[in-house]
Every structure is written in structure tokens, then in C-alpha cells.
C-alpha positions as CSV (number, residue, x, y, z in Angstrom):
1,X,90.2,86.4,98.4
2,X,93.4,87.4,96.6
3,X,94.7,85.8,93.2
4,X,98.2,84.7,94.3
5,X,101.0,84.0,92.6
6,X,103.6,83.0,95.1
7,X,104.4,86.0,97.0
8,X,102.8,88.2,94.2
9,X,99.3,89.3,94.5
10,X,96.8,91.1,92.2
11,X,95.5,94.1,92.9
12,X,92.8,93.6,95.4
13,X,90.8,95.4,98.5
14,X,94.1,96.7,100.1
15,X,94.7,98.9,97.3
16,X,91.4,101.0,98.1
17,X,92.2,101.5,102.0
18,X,93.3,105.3,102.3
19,X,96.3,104.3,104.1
20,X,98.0,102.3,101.6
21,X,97.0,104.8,98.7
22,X,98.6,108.0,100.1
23,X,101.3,105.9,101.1
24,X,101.9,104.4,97.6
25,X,101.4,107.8,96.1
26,X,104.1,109.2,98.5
27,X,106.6,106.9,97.5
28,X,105.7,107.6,93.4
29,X,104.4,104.2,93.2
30,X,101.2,104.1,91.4
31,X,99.3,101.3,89.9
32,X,101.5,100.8,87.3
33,X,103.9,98.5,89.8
34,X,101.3,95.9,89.9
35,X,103.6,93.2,88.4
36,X,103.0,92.5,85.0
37,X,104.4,88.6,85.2
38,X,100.9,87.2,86.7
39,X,98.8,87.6,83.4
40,X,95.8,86.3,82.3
41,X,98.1,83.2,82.3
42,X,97.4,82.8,85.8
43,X,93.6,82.6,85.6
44,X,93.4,79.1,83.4
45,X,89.9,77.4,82.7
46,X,89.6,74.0,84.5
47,X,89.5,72.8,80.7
48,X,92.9,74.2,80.3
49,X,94.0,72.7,83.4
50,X,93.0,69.5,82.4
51,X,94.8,70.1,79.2
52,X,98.3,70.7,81.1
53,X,98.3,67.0,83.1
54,X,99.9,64.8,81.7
55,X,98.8,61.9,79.5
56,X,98.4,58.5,80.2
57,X,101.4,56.8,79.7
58,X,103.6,54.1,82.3
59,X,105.1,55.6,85.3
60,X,108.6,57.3,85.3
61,X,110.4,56.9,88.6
62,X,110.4,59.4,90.7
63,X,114.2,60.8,91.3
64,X,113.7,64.3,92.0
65,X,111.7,66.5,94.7
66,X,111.2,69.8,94.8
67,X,109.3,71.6,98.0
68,X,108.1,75.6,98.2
69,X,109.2,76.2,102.0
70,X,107.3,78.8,103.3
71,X,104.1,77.2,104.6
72,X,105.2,73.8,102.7
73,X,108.3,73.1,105.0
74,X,108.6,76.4,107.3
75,X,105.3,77.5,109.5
76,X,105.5,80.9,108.5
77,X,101.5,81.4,109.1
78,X,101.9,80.0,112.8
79,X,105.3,82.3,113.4
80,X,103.3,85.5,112.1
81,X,100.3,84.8,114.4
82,X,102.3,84.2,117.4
83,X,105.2,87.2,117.1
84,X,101.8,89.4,115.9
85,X,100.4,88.5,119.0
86,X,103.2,89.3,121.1
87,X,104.0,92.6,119.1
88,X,100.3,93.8,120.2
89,X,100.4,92.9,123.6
90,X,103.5,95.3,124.2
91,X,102.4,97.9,123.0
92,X,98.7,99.2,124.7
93,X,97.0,100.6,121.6
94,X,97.4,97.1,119.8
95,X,95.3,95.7,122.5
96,X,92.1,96.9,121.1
97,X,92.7,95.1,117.9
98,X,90.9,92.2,117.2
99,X,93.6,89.9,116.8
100,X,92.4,87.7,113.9
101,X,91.3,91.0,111.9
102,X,95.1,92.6,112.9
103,X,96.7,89.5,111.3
104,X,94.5,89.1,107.9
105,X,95.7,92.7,107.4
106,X,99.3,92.3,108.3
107,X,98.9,89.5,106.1
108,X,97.4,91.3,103.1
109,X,100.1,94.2,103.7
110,X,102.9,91.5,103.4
111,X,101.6,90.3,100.0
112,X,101.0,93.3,98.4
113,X,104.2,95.4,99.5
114,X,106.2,91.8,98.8
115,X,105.8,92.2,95.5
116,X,107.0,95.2,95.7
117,X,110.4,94.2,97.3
118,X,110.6,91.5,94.4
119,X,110.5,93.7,92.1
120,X,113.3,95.8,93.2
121,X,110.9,99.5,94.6
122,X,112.4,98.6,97.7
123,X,114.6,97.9,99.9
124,X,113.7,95.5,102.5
125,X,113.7,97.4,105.6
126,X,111.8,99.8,103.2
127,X,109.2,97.8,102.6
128,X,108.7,96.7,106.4
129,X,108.7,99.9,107.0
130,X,105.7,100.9,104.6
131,X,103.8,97.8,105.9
132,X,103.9,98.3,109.6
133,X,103.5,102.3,109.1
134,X,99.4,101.0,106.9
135,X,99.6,98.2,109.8
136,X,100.1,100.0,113.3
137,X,98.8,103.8,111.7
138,X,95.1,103.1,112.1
139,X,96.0,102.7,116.2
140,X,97.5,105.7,116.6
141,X,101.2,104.7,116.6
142,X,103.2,107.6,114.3
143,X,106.0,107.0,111.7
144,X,108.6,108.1,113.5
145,X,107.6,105.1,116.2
146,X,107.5,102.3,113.2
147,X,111.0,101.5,113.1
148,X,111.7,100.0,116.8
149,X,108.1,98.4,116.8
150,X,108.8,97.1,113.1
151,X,112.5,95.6,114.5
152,X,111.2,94.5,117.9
153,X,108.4,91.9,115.7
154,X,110.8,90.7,113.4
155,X,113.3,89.7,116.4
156,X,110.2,88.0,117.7
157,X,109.2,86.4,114.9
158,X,113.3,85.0,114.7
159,X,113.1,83.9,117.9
160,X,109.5,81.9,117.0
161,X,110.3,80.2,113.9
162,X,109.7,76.4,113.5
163,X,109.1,73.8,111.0
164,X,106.0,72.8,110.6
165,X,105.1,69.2,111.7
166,X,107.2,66.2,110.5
167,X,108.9,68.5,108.1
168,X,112.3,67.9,109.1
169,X,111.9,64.0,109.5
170,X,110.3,63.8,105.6
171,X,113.4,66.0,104.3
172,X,115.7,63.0,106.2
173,X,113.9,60.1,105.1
174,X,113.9,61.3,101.3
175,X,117.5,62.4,101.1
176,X,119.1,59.0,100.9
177,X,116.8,58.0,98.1
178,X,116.2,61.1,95.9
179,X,117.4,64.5,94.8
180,X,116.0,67.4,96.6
181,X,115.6,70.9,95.6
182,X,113.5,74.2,97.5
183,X,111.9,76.5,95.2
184,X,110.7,79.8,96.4
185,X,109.1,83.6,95.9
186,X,111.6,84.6,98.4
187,X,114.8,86.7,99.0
188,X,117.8,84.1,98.6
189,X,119.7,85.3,101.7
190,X,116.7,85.0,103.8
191,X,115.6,81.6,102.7
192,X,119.2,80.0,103.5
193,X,119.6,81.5,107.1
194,X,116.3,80.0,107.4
195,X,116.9,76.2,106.2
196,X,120.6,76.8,108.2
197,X,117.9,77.9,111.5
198,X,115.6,75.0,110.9
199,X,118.7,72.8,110.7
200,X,117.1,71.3,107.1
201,X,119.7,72.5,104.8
202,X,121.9,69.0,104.8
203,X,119.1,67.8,102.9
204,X,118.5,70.5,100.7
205,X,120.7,70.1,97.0
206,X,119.4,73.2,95.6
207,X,118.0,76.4,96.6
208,X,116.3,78.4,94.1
209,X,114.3,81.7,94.4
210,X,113.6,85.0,91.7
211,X,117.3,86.3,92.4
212,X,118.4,83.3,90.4
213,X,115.9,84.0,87.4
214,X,114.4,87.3,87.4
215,X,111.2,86.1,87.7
216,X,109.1,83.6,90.8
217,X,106.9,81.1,90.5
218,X,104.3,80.4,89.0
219,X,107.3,81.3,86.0
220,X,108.5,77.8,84.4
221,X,111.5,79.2,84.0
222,X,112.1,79.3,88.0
223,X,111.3,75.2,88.0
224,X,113.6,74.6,84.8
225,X,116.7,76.2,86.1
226,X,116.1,74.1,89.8
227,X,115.5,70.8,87.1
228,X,118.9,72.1,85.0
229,X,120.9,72.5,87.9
230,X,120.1,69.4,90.0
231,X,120.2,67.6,86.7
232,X,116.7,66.2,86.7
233,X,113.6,65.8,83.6
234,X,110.3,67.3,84.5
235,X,108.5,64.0,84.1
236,X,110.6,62.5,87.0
237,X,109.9,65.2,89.7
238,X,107.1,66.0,92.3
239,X,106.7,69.4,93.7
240,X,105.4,69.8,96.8
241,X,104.0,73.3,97.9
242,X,101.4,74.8,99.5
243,X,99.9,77.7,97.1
244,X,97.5,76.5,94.4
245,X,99.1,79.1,91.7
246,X,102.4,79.4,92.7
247,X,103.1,75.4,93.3
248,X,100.2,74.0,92.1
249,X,99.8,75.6,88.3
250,X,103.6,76.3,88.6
251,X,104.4,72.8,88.4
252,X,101.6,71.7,85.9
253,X,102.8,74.6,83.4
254,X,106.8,73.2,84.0
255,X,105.7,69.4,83.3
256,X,106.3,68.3,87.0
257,X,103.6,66.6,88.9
258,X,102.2,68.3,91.8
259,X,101.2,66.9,95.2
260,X,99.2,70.1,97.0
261,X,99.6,70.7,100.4
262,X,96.2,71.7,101.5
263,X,96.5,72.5,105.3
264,X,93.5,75.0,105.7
265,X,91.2,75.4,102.5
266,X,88.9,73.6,101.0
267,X,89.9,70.5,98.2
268,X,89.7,71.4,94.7
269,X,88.9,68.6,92.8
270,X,91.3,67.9,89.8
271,X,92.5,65.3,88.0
272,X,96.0,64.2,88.9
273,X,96.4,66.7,91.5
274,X,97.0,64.9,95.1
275,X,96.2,66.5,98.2
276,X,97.4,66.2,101.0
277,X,97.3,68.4,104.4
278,X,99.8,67.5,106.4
279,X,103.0,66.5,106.5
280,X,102.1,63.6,109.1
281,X,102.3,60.5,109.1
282,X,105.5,60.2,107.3
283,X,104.1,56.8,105.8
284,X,101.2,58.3,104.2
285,X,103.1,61.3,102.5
286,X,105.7,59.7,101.2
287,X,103.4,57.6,99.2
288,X,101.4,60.3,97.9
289,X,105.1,62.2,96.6
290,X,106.9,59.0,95.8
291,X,104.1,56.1,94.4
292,X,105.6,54.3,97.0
293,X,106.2,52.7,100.3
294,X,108.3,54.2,102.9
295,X,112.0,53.0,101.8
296,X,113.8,50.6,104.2
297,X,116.3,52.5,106.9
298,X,113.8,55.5,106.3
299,X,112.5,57.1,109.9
300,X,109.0,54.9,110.1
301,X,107.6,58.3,112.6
């Protein structure tokens, strides 16, 4: 497994794969572009850990929420699978592929070559062009063919995108009652046409992503400019997010408590961190972000 840090990953197994090395050496991109942001920082004792929670001391009320969206609010693991799937049955030499090892590639491609984009190497049809070129090469399908595969997925995986479960319903029911805020490793422009697709972004006050900050989560400086401009303390917010170094330590090293959403791995047991791995009932999860019960007129599904 990857370190992750949001959408930025550390140098892992991918690197070594003869595909993505002459690649990376074509475009003059050695492994110096490994982003220097996730340090050592990143790799805390559970000692340290501890040390970040906060202290004992009376409950502030909670006026603030903050939510990663992909895989927190958006289903972006259950949009890949399915427009992956439909990308290999079109086209006959994707057929042989075993589909779960075809996605945990396309997924490790995504990760690594996101960075990338982040970081300003390239452009973004660049950068889905290197990752379906390491994707679809080992099947036979040439360069020149990359582009109208590469633009016939992503118009599948438009077509396919969906919340995931009671998503939508626990952005509603919190709206009336507290400030909300999306912080995310992703492009700006991409992330609003999203919310706008998903129909969430009435109930989103602030959106919040690298562009804004020059650098992603796990960065405190990403969480303090989405605290500054929706005019909220640390101590009064929850995150809610899905990735344990991006959200998770994110939030701990910003002074904002945490509630992990867990959906497939297994718990990690820490002090003051909730869990939490779905976003059903709504009951139930807007406990665990708020302290407590569901607020009259609030949707009770």
C-alpha cells in the first residue's frame, strides 16, 4: 500500500514498472518531481498522534463542517469501476484483463500522475493521456489510439457519476443548522461542475482545493484559509473525509476534530478519532459529526 496524502502519493511500486519509467524519462520527469510537501511530517508516531488531539476540556459547539468530496460525498471509486468496466468491454483486447487487477492499476496510475498535474508538469489532458498510454499499452493498444479511448472513458465516467449513499440528504439536513465547507486535493473547476452535477452545491458555503493555496491537504494551511473564509475557529469544526492522511492527520495537524469515514479498510484505533463507514442512517452520522441528535425539521431518512 501507498502513503497517501490526498491525491499525492509517495513513490511506490508503479515507479519500477518499465512503462511508467520510459514514459517519465520521455517527458524529462525524473524522480526529482516526487513532491516534496508530504515529508517525514506525514509519517507521525501514534505517540505523536496522540500528542496532536486535543485536551480534555468542556465541549465547544459545533458551528462548522467541513467534508473531503471525493469518496467522502462523491462515489468516485464506484464511477471508476463501473466506466473502467465499460471502457474494457468495448474495446476486445481489454477483455483479457482481469478486471479487479485493470482497476488497482488505473488506480495507482491516477495517484501517481495526479500529483503530477497538481504540481503544474501537466496539463490535464496531458496527464490522462500518460496514464491511459502505462494503462491500455501493456494490451497492445498504441499511442496514437490513446486519445479517443482516453475521451470515450471519461464521457463514461460523466455519464456514471453519483453520490454516494445519503450524501445528499446529510448535506440538506446540516445546512439549516451549521456552516459548511468542501475541502479537496482536486482541480477547482472540476470539483464545482461536480457539486453543480450532484445537485449539492446549494449547501456547499465554501469550496476549497490547492488552486486556492498552493499546497493540498494534508497542508494546514488548506483547512485555515476554508476556517478564515467561512469565518469559523478550528475548535468548533469537524471534518469529515475519507483518507486517513489527507483528512484524518489533516484535520488533527489544523486543530479540527476528525470523524473518519471508513467505508472499506480496516479501523485504526485512536483516541478521539470517530469512525464511521457510511453515510447511512442519517440519525447515526449526524451524532457522530455533531454530538448530537438529529435537529428538528431535519430529513429523519
Amino acid at each position: 500500500m501507498w502513503l497517501r496524502c490526498g491525491r499525492w502519493a509517495w513513490p511506490g511500486p508503479l515507479s519500477a514498472r518499465p512503462c511508467t519509467r520510459a514514459l517519465l524519462r520521455r517527458r524529462n520527469c525524473a524522480a526529482s518531481w516526487r513532491v516534496k510537501r508530504c515529508s517525514l511530517a506525514l509519517r507521525p508516531t501514534k505517540q505523536n498522534l496522540i500528542a496532536m488531539l486535543p485536551q480534555s476540556s468542556p465541549p465547544v459547539p459545533i458551528t462548522t463542517v467541513l467534508f473531503d468530496l471525493d469518496d467522502t460525498l462523491f462515489d468516485h471509486t464506484g464511477t471508476a469501476r463501473a466506466a473502467l468496466a465499460a471502457t474494457a468491454a468495448a474495446d476486445a483486447r481489454l477483455q483479457v484483463a482481469d478486471p479487479e487487477a485493470l482497476y488497482q492499476h488505473y488506480s495507482e496510475l491516477l495517484e501517481e500522475i495526479h500529483a503530477q498535474l497538481l504540481a503544474g508538469r501537466y496539463t490535464y489532458n496531458e496527464a490522462r493521456q500518460l496514464r491511459f498510454e502505462c494503462l491500455l499499452g501493456p494490451y497492445g493498444v498504441g499511442a496514437a489510439e490513446v486519445p479517443a479511448i482516453a475521451q470515450a472513458h471519461y464521457g463514461r465516467y460523466q455519464q456514471l457519476r453519483r453520490p454516494l449513499p445519503g450524501a445528499r440528504a446529510l448535506l440538506e439536513a446540516l445546512k439549516p443548522h451549521y456552516r459548511i465547507g468542501i475541502v479537496t486535493n482536486n482541480r477547482t473547476a472540476e470539483q464545482v461542475e461536480k457539486l453543480h452535477h450532484l445537485d449539492m452545491h446549494p449547501f456547499v458555503d465554501v469550496l476549497i482545493t490547492p488552486e486556492d493555496v498552493g499546497v493540498p491537504k494534508p497542508d494546514p494551511r488548506i483547512f485555515a484559509l476554508a476556517l478564515a473564509r467561512l469565518g469559523a475557529r478550528p475548535a468548533e469544526t469537524v471534518l469529515v473525509g475519507d483518507n486517513w492522511t489527507a483528512d484524518v492527520l489533516g484535520a488533527l495537524g489544523a486543530g479540527i476534530r476528525p470523524v473518519w469515514l471508513n467505508r472499506t479498510g480496516p479501523p485504526r484505533s485512536l483516541p478521539h478519532v470517530l469512525e464511521i463507514t457510511s453515510l447511512v442512517p442519517l440519525s447515526a452520522v449526524w451524532h457522530a459529526i455533531t454530538g448530537r441528535p438529529v435537529a428538528v425539521g431535519a430529513p429523519a431518512a
